[in-house]
N, C-alpha and C positions, 0 to 999 in steps of 0.2 A: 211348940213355941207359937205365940203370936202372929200373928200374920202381920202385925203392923209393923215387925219386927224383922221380918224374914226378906231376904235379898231375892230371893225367887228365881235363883240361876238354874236350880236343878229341882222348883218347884212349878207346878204347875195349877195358879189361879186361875177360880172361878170367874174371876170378873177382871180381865188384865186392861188396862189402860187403852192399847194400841196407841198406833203411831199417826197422827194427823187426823185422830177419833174427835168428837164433841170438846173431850176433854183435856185432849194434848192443846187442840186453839185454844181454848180457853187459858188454860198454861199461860200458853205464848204470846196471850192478848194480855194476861196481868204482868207479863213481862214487859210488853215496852212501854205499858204506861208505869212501871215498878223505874224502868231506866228514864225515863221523861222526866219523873219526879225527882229522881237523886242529879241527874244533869241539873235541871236546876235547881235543887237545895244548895247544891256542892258552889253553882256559880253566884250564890247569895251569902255563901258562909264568908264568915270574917277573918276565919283561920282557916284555909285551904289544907294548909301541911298536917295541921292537928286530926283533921276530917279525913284526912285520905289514912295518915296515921291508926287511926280508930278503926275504918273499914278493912287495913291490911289486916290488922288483928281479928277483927270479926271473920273475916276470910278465913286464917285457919284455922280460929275456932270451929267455922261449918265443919272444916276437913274434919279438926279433930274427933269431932262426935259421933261422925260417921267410922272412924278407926274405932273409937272405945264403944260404941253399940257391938260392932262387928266382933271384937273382944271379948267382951261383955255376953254374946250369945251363943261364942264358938260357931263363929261362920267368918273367920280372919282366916286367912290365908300370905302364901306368899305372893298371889295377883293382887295385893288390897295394898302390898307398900307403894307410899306415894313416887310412884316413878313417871305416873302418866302426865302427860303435859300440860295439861290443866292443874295437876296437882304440884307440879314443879313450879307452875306460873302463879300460883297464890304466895310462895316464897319468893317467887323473883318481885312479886307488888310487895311486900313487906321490905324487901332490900331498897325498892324505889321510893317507898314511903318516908323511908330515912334517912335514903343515902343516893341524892339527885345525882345520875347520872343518863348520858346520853344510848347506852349500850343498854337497860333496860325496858327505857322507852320502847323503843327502836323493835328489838326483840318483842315486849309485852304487843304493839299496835301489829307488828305483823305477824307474831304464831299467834300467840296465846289469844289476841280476839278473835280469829277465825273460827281456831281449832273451838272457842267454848260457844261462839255464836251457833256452829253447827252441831257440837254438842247438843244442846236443847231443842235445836228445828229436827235433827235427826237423833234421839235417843235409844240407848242401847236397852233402858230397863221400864220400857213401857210393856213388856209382857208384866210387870206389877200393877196393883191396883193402883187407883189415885190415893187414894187414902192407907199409903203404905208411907213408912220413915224416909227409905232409903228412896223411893219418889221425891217427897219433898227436898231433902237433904239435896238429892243433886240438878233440880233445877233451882233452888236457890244458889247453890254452890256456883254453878255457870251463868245465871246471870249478874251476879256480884262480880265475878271474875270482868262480865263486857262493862258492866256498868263503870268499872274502875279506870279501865281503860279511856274510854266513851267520856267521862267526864272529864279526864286531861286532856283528851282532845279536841273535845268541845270548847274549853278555855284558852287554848291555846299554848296548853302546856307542853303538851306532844306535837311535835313536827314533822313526821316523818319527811326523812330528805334519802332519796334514789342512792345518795352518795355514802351511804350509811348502811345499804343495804350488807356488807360484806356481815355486820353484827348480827343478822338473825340468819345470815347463811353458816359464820361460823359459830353458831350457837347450836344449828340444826345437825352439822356438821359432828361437831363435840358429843352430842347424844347418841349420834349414831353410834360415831366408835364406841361407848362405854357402853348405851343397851343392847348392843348384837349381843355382844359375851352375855351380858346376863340373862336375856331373852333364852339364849342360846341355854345356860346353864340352868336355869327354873324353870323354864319350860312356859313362861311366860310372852305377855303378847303387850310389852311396855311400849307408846306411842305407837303400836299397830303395827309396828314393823316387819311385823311377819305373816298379819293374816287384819282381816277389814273385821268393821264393827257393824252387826247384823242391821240392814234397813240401813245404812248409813249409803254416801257415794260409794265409798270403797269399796263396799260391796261389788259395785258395777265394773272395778277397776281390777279387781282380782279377779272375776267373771271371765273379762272381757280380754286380759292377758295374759291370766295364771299365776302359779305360784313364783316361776320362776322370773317372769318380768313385775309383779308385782311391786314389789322393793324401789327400783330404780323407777318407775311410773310414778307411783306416790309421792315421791322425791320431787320428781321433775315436774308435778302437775304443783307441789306445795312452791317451789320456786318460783315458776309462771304466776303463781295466785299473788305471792309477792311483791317482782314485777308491775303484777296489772293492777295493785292497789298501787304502788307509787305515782305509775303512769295515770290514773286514775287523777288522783293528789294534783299532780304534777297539771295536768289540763286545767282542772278546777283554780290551782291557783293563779296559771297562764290567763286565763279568762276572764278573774275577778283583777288580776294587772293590771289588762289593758283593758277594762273594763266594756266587752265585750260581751255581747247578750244575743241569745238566740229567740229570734221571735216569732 
């Protein structure tokens, strides 16, 4: 097969990416001027809703192409269904796209931009070459994902308010219960619940407590990160109030 083709889990490239290599910056340097430009395309468009609209679709279209290659070359599996969080989160932007509510907001600002911003700073498929599908495919995929986020926020679409927090706690919540079991029963590792993503933090966090405290660590560090985005929020807006300047 191809190599431009091949996911390269159980392959081993002559010339694999690496992680925080020439080429991974490079990546991540046409990523925030890739997010600079759609913040302000998005804050110039004359139809907000139509634009966000379009990019939900585009969104999983990336997914989907990524599932019909994998298809397509007999390297699908049952880790390849969309359960991971990113991949949940490109449906939950398509639900927001259409259908303004405050629970995906809320949700999308505090998992879903974390989990895909770290996504791409710590990637799991940089043992691929640069010039491989499934490279491209999933640093475009995660940053479409911030970018969506990122420019309702920028506009002042998204608010995130502390008091609101209980919706991405019972969203976190909700997954858990449903991907233990199947983790459990496929043998699968859906939102890392069970083991960290190679080069990632996690790594450091199953290292550093094991298998058995693992779980409840991840949990409670993704909580904390929540939190200190609010509290974060929450000062900035306190500041720009009482208009307040550090000098």
């Amino acid at each position: 097969m191809n190599d431009f083709f091949m996911l390269g889990e159980n392959v081993i490239f002559p010339n694999p990416m690496g992680t925080f290599s020439i080429q991974h910056i490079f990546v991540l340097f046409l990523s925030i001027i890739f997010a600079i430009w759609m913040i302000q395309d998005y804050k110039k468009s004359k139809n907000r809703a139509k634009y966000r609209r379009r990019l939900a679709v585009i969104i999983l279209l990336v997914v989907l192409s990524r599932h019909v290659v994998e298809f397509l070359t007999g390297q699908y599996t049952v880790h390849r269904l969309p359960l991971h969080l990113c991949t949940i989160g490109a449906f939950l932007k398509l639900c927001d796209a259409y259908i303004e509510n405050d629970y995906s907001k809320e949700v999308l600002f505090i998992l879903t931009l974390p989990a895909a911003a770290i996504a791409n700073i710590f990637p799991d498929w940089t043992h691929q070459p640069l010039i491989n599908f499934n490279t491209w495919q999933q640093f475009l995929f995660h940053a479409l994902l911030v970018n969506y986020v990122l420019m309702r926020f920028c506009t002042g679409e998204i608010k995130p308010n502390i008091r609101k927090m209980w919706m991405p706690v019972s969203a976190l919540i909700f997954m858990l219960i449903f991907l233990l079991p199947v983790n459990h029963t496929l043998g699968t590792n859906f939102f890392f619940f069970n083991t960290y993503s190679p080069n990632s933090p996690l790594e450091i966090i199953y290292l550093q407590m094991g298998s058995h405290l693992y779980l409840p660590t991840f949990l409670l560090i993704k909580i904390i990160i929540g939190f200190s985005i609010y509290a974060i929020l929450g000062g900035y807006r306190q500041i720009y109030k009482t208009g307040y300047r550090v000098n």
